[in-house]
C-alpha positions in Angstrom: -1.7 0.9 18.1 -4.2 -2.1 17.4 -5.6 -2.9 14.1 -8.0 -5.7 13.5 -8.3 -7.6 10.0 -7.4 -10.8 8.8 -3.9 -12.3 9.1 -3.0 -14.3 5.6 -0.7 -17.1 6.1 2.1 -17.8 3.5 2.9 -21.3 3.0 6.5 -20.0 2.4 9.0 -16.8 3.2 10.2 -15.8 -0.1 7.9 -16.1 -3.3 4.7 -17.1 -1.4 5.2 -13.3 0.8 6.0 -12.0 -3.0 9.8 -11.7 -2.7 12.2 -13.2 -5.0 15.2 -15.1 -4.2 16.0 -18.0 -6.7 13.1 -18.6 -8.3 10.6 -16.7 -10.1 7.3 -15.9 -8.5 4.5 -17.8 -9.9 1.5 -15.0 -9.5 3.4 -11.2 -9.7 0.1 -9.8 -8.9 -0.3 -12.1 -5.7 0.2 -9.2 -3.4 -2.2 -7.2 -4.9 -4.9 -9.6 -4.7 -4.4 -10.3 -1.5 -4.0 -6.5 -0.8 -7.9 -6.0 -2.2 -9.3 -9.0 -0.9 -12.1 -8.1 1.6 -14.0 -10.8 3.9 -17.5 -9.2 5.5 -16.2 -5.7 4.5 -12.6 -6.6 6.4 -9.0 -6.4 4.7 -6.5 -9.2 4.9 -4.2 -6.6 7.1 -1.2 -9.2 8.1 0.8 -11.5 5.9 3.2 -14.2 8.0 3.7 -17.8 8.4 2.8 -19.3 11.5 -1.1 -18.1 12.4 -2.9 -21.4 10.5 -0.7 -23.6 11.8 -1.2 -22.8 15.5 -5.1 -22.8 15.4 -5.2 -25.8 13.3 -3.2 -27.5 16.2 -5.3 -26.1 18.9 -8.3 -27.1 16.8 -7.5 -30.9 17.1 -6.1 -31.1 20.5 -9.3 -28.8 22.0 -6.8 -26.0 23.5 -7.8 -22.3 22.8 -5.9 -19.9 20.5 -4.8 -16.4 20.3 -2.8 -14.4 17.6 -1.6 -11.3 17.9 0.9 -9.6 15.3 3.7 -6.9 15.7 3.7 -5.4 12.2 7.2 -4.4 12.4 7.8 -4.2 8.2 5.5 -2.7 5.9 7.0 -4.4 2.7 4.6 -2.3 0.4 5.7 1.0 0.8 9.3 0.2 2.5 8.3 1.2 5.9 10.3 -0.3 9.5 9.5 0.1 12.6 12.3 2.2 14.3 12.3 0.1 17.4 10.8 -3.4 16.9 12.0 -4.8 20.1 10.2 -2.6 21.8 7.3 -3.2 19.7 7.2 -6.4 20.4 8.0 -6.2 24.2 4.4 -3.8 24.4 2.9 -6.3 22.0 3.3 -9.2 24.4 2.4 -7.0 27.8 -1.0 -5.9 26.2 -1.8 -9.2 25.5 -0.9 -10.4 28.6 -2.8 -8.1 30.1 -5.4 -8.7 27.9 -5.7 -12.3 28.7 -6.0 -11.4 32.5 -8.5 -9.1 31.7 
């Protein structure tokens, strides 16, 4: 199933994603921020690490670039997916596919 919204970038994987390990987090209402934040009438939908980095590199060296996100933890309401390998194994062949397209 395909969703489209904005993908939020952390700048960390603990307290920036709103999960405690050592150190307190600095805004405890972060998440819910983020969670209500709409752009044009779209919701921030993805939260992960990696998305600004890659099109800020393809930016300055003129290459193309695409993201596409398995949602395979739904840390709000506790939800998994039951199989993420496979979720991420159809992730990759649709957007091959796509890409061919």
């Amino acid at each position: 199933k395909i969703f489209t919204g904005i993908t939020g970038t952390a700048g960390g994987f603990y307290g920036p994603q709103g999960r405690i390990l050592r150190l307190a987090i600095q805004d405890n209402d972060l998440n819910n921020k983020i969670d209500s934040f709409k752009f044009n009438d779209v919701r921030v939908t993805n939260l992960e690490m990696e998305t600004s980095a890659i099109y800020g590199l393809a930016k300055l060296l003129g290459h193309k670039a695409v993201s596409m996100n398995c949602i395979i933890a739904n840390r709000a309401n506790g939800t998994f997916s039951k199989d993420p390998y496979k979720a991420v194994e159809e992730l990759i062949e649709y957007t091959l596919n796509k890409l061919i397209d």
